[in-house]
mmCIF file as Biopython writes it, N, C-alpha, C and O atoms, coordinates in Angstrom:
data_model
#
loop_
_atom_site.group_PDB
_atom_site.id
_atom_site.type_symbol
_atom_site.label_atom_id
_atom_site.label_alt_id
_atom_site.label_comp_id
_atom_site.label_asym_id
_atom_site.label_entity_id
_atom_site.label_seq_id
_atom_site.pdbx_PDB_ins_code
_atom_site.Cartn_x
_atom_site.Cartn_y
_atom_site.Cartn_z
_atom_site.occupancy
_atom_site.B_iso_or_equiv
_atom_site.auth_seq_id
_atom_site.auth_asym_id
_atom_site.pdbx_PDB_model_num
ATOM 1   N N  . UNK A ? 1  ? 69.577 -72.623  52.703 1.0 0.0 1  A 1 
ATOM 2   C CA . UNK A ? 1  ? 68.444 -73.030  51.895 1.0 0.0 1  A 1 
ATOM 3   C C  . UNK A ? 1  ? 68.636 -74.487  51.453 1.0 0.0 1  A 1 
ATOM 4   O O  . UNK A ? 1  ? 69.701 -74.873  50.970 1.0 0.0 1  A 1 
ATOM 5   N N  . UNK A ? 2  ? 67.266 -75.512  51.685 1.0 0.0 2  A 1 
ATOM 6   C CA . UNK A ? 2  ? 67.610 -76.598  50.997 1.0 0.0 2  A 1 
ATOM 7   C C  . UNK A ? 2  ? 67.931 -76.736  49.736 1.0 0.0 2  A 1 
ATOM 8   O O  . UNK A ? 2  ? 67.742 -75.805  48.953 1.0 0.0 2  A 1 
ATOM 9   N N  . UNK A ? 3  ? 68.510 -78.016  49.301 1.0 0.0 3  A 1 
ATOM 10  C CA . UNK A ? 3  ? 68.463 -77.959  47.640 1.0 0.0 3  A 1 
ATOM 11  C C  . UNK A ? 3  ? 67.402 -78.896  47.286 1.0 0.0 3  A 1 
ATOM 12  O O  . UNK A ? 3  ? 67.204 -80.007  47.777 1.0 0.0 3  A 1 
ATOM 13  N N  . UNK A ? 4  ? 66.560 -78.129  46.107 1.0 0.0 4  A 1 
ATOM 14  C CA . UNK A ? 4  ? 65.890 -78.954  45.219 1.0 0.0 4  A 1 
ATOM 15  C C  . UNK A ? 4  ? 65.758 -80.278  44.905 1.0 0.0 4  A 1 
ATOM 16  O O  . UNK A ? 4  ? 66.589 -80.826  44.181 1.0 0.0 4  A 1 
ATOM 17  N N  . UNK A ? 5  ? 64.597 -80.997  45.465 1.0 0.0 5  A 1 
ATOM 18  C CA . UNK A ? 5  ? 64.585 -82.175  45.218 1.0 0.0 5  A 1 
ATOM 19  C C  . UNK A ? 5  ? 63.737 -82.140  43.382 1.0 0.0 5  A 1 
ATOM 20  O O  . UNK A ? 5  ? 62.960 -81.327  42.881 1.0 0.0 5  A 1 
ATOM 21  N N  . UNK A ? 6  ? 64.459 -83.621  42.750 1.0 0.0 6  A 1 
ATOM 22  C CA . UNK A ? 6  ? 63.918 -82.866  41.274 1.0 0.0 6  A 1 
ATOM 23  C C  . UNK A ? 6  ? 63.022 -84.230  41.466 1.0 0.0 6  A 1 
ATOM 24  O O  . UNK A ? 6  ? 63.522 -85.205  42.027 1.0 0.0 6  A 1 
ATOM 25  N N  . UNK A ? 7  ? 61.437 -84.256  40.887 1.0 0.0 7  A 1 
ATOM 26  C CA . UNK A ? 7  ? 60.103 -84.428  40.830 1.0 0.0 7  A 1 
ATOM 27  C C  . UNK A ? 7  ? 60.320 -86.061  40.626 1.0 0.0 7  A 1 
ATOM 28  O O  . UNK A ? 7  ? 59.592 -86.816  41.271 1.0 0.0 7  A 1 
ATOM 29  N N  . UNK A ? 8  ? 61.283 -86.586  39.762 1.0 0.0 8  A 1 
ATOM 30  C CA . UNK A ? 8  ? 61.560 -87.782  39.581 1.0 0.0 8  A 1 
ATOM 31  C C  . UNK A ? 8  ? 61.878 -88.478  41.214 1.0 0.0 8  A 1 
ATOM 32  O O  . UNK A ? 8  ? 61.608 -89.652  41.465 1.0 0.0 8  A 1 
ATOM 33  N N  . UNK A ? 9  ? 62.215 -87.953  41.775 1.0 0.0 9  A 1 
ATOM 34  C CA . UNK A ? 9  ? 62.984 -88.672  43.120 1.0 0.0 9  A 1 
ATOM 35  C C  . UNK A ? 9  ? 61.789 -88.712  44.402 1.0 0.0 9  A 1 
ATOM 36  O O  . UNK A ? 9  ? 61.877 -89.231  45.514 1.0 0.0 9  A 1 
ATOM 37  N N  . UNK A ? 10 ? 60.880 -88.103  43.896 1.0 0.0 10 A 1 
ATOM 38  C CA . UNK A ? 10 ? 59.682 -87.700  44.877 1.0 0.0 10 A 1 
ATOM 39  C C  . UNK A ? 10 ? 58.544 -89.231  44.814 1.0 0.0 10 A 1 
ATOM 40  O O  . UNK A ? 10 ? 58.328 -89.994  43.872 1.0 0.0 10 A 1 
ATOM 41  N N  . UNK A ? 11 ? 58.003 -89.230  46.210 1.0 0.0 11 A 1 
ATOM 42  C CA . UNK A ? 11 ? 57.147 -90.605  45.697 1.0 0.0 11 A 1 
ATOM 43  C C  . UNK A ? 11 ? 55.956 -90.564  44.987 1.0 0.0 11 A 1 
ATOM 44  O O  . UNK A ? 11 ? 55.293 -89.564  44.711 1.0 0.0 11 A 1 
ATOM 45  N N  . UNK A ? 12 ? 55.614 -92.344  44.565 1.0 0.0 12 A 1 
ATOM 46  C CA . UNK A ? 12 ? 54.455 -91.596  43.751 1.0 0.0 12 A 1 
ATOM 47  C C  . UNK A ? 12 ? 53.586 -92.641  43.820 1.0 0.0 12 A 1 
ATOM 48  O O  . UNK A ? 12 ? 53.805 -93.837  44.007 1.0 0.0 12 A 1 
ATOM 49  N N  . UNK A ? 13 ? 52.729 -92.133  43.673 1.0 0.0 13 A 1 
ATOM 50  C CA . UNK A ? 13 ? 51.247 -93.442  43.666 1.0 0.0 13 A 1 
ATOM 51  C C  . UNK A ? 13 ? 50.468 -93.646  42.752 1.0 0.0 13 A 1 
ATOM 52  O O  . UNK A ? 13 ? 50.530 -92.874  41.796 1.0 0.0 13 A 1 
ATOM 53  N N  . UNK A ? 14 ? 49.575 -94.636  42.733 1.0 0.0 14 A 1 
ATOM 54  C CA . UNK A ? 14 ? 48.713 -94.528  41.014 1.0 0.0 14 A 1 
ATOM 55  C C  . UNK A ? 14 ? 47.546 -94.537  41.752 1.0 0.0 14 A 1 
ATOM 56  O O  . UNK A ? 14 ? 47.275 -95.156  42.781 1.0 0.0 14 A 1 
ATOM 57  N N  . UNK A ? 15 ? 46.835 -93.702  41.031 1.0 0.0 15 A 1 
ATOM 58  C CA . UNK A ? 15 ? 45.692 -93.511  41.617 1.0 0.0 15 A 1 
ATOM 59  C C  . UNK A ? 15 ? 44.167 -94.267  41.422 1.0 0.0 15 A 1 
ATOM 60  O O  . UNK A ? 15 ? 43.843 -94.647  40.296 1.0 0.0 15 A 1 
ATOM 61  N N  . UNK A ? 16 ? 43.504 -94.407  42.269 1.0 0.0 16 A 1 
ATOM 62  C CA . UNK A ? 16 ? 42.440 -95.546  42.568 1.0 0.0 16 A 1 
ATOM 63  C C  . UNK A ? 16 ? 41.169 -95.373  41.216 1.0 0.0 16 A 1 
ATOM 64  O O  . UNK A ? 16 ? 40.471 -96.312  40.835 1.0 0.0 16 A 1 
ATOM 65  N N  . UNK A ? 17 ? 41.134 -94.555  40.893 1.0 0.0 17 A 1 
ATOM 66  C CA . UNK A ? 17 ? 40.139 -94.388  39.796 1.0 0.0 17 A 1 
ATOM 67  C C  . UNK A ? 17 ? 40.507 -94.259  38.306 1.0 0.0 17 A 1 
ATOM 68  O O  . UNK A ? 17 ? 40.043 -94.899  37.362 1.0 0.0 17 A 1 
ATOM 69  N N  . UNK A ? 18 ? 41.345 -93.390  38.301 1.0 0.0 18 A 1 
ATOM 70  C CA . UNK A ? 18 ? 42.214 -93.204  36.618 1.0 0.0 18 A 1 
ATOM 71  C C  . UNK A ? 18 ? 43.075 -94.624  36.746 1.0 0.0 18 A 1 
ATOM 72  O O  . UNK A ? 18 ? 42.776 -95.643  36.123 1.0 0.0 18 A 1 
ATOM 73  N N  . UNK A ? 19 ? 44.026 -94.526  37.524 1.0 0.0 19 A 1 
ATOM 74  C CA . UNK A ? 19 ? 45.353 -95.441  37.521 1.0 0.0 19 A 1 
ATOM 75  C C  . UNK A ? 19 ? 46.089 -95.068  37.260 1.0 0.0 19 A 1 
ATOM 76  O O  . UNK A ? 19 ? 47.046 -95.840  37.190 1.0 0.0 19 A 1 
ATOM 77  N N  . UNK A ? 20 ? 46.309 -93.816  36.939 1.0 0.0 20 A 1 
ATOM 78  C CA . UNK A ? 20 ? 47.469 -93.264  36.489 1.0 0.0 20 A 1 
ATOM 79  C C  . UNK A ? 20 ? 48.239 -92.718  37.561 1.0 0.0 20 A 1 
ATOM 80  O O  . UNK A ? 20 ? 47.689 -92.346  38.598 1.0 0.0 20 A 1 
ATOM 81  N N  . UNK A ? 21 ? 49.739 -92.628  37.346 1.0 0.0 21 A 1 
ATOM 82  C CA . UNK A ? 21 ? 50.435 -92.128  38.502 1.0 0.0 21 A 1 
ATOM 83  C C  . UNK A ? 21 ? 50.641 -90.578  39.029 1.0 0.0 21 A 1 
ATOM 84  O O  . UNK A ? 21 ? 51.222 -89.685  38.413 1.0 0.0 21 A 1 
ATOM 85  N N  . UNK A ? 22 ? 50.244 -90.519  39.852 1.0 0.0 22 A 1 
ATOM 86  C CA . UNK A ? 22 ? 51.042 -88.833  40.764 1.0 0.0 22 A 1 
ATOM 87  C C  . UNK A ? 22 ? 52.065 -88.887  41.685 1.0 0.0 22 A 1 
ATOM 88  O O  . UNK A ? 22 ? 52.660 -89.811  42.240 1.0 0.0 22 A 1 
ATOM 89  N N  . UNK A ? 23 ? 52.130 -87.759  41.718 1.0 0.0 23 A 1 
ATOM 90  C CA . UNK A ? 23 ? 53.567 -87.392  42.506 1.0 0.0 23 A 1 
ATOM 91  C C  . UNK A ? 23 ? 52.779 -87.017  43.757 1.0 0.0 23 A 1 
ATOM 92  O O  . UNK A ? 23 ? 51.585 -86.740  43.866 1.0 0.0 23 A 1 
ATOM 93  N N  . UNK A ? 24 ? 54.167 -87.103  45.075 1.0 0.0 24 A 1 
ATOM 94  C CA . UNK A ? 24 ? 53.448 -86.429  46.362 1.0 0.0 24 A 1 
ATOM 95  C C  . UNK A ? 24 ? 53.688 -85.120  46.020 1.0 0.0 24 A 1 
ATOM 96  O O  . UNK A ? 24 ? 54.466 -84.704  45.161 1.0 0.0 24 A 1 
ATOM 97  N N  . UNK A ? 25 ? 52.631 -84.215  47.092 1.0 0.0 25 A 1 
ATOM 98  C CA . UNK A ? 25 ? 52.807 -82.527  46.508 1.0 0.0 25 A 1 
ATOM 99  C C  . UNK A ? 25 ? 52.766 -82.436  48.237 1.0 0.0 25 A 1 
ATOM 100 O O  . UNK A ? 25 ? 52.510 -83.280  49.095 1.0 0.0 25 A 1 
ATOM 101 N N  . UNK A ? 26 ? 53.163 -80.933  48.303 1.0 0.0 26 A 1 
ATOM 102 C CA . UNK A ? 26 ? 53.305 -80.395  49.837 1.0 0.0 26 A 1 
ATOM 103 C C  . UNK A ? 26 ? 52.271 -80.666  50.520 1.0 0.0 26 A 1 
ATOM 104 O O  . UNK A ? 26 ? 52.446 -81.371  51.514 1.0 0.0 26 A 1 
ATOM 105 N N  . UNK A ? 27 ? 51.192 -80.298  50.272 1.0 0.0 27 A 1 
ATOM 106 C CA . UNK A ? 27 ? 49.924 -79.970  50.816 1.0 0.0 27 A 1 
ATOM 107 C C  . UNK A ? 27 ? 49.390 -81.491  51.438 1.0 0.0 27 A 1 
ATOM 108 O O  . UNK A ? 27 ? 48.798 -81.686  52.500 1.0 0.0 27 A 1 
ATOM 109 N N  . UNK A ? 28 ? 49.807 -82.487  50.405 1.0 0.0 28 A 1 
ATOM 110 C CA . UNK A ? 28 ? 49.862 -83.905  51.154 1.0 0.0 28 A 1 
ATOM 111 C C  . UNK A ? 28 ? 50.752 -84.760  51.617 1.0 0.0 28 A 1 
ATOM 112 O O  . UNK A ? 28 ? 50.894 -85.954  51.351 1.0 0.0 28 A 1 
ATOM 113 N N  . UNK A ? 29 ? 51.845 -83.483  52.933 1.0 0.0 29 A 1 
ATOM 114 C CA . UNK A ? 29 ? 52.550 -84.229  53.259 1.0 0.0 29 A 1 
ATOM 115 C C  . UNK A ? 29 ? 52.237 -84.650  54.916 1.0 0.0 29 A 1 
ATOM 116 O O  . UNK A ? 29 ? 52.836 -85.597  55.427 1.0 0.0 29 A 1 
ATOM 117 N N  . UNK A ? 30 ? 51.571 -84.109  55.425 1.0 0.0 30 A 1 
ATOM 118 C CA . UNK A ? 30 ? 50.901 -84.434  56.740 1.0 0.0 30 A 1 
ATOM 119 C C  . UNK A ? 30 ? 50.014 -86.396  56.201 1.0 0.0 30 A 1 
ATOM 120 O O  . UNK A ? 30 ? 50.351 -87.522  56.568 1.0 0.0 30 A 1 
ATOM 121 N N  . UNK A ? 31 ? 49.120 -86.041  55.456 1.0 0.0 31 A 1 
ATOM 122 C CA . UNK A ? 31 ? 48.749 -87.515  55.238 1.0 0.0 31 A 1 
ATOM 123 C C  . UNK A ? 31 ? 48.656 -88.059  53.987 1.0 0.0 31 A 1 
ATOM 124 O O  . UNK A ? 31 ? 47.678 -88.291  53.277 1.0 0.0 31 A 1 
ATOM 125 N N  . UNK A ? 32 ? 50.059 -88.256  53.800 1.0 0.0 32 A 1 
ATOM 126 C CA . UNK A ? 32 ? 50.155 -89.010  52.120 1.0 0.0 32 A 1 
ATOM 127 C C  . UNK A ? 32 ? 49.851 -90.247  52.322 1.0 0.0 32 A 1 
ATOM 128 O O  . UNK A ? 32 ? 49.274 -90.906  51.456 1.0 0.0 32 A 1 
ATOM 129 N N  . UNK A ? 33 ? 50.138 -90.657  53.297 1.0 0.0 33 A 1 
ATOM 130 C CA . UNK A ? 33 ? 49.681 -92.360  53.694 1.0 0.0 33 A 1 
ATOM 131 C C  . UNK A ? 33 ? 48.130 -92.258  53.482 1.0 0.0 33 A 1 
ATOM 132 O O  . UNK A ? 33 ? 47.717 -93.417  53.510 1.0 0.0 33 A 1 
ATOM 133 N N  . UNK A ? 34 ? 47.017 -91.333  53.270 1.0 0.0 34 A 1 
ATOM 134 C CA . UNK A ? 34 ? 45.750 -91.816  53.158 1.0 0.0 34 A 1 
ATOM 135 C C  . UNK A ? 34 ? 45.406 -91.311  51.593 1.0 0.0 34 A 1 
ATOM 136 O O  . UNK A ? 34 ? 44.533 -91.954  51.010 1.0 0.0 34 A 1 
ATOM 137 N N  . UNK A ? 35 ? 45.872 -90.495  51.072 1.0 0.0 35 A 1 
ATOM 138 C CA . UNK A ? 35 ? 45.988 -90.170  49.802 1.0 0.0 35 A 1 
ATOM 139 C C  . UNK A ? 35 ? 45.649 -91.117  48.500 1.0 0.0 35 A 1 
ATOM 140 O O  . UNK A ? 35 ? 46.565 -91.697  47.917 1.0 0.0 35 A 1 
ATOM 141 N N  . UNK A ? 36 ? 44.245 -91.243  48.068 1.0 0.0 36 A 1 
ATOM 142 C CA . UNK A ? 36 ? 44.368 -92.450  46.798 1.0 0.0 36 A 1 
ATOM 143 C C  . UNK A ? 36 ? 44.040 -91.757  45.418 1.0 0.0 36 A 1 
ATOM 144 O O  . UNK A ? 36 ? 44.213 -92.328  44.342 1.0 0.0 36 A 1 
ATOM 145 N N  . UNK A ? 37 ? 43.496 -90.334  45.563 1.0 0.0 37 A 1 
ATOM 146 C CA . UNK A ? 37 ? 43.306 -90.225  44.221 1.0 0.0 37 A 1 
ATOM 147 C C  . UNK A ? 37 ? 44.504 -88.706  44.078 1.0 0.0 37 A 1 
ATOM 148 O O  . UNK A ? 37 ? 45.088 -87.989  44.891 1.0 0.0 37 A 1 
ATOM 149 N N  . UNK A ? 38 ? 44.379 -88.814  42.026 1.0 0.0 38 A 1 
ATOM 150 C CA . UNK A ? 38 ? 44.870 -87.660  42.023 1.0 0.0 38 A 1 
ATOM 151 C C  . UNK A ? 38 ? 44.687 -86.261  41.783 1.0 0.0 38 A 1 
ATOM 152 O O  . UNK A ? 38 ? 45.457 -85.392  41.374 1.0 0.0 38 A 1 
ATOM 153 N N  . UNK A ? 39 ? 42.993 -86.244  42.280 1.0 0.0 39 A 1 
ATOM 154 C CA . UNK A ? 39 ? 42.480 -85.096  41.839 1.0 0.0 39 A 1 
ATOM 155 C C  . UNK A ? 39 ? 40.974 -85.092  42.252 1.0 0.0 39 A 1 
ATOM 156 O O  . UNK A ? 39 ? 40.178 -85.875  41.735 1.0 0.0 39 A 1 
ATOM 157 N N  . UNK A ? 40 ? 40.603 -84.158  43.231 1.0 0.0 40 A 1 
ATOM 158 C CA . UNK A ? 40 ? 39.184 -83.847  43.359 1.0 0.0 40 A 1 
ATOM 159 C C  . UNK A ? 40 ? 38.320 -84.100  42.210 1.0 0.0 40 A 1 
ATOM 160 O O  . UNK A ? 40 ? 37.215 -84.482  42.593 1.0 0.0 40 A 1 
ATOM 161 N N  . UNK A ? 41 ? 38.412 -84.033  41.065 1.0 0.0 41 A 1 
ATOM 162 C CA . UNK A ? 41 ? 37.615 -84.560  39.676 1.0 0.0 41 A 1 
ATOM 163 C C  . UNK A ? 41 ? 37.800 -86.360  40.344 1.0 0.0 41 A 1 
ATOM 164 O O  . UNK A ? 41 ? 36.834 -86.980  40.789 1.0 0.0 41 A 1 
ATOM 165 N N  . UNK A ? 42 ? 38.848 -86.786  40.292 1.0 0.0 42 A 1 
ATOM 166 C CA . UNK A ? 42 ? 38.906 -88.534  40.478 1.0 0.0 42 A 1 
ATOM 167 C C  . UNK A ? 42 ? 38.209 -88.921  41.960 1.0 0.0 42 A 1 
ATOM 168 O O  . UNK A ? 42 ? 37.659 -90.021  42.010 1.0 0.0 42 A 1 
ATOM 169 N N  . UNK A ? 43 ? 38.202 -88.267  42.905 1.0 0.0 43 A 1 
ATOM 170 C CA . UNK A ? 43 ? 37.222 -88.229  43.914 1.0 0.0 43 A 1 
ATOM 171 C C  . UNK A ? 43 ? 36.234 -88.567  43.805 1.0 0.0 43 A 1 
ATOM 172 O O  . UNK A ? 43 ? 35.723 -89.662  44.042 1.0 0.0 43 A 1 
ATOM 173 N N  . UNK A ? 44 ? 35.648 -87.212  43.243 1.0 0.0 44 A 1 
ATOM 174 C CA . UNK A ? 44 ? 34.248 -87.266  43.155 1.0 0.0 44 A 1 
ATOM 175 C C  . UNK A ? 44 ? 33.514 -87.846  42.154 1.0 0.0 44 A 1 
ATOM 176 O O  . UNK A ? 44 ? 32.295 -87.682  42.097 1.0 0.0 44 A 1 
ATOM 177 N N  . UNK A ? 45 ? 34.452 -88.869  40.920 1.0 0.0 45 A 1 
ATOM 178 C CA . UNK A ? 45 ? 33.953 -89.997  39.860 1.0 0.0 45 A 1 
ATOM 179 C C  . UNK A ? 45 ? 33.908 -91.246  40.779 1.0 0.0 45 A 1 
ATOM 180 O O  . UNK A ? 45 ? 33.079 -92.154  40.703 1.0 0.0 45 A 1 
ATOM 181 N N  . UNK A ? 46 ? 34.848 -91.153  41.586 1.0 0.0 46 A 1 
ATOM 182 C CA . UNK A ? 46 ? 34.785 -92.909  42.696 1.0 0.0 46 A 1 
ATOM 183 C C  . UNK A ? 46 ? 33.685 -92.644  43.410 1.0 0.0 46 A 1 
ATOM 184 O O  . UNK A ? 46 ? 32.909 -93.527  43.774 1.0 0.0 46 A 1 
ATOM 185 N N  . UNK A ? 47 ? 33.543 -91.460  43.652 1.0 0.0 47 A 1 
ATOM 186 C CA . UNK A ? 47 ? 31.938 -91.255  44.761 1.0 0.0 47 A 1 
ATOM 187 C C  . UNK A ? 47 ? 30.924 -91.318  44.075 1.0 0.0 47 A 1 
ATOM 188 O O  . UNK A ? 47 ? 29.998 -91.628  44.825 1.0 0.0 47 A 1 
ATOM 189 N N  . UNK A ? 48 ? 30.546 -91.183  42.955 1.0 0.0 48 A 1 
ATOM 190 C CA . UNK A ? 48 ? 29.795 -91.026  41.626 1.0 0.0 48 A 1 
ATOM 191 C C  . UNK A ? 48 ? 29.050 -92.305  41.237 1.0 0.0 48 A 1 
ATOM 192 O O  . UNK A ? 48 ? 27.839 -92.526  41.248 1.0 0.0 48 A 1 
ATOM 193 N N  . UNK A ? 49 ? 30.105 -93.118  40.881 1.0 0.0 49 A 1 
ATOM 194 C CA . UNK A ? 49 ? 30.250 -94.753  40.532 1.0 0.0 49 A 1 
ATOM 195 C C  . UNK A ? 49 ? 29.788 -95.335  41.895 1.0 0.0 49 A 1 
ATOM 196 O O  . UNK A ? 49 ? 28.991 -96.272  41.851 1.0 0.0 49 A 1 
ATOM 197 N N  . UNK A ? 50 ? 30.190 -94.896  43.051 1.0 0.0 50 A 1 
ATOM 198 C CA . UNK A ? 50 ? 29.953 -95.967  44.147 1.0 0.0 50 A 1 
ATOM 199 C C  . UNK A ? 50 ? 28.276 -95.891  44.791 1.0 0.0 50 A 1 
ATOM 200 O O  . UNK A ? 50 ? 27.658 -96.809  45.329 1.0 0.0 50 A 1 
ATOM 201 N N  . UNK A ? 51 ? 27.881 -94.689  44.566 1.0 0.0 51 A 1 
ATOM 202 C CA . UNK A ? 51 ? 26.637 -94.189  44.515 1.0 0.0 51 A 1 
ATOM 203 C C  . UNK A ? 51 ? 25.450 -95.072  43.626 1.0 0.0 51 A 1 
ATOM 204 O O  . UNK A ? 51 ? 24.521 -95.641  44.201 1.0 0.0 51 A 1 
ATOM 205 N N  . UNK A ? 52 ? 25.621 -95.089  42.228 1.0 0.0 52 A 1 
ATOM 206 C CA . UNK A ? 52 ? 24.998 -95.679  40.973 1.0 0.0 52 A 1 
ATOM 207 C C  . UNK A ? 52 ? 25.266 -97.478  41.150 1.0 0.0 52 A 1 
ATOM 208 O O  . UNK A ? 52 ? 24.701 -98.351  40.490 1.0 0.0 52 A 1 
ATOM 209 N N  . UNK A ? 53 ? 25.801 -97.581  41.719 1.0 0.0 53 A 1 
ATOM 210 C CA . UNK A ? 53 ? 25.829 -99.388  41.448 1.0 0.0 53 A 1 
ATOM 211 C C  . UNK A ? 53 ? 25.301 -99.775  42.778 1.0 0.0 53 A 1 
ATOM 212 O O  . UNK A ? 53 ? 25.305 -100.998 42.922 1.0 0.0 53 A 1 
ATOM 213 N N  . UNK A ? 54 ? 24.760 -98.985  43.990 1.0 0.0 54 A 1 
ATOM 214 C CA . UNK A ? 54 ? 24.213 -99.731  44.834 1.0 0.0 54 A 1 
ATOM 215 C C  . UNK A ? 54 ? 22.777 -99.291  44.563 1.0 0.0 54 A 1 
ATOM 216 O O  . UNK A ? 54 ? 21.848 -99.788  45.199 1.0 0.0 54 A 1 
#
């Protein structure tokens, strides 16, 4: 069994709408390289905003 990587050592990005930082999670490890927000809520506020100003 591997050992535990602890959450600090994991990478992390800040995200395009809040700015605040996340951690990588499993589910985005196929394409963390395209990964900008940290949450379907922050998604769909950048899609929201980008909508209303054009």
């Amino acid at each position: 069994m591997p050992k535990m990587k602890r959450k600090s050592d994991l990478p992390q990005k800040t995200c395009a709408t809040c700015g605040r930082p996340f951690v990588w999670r499993r589910k985005w490890a196929k394409d963390w390289e395209a990964v900008r927000y940290c949450s379907d809520k922050c998604r769909a506020a950048r899609k929201a905003a980008k909508g209303q100003s054009a």
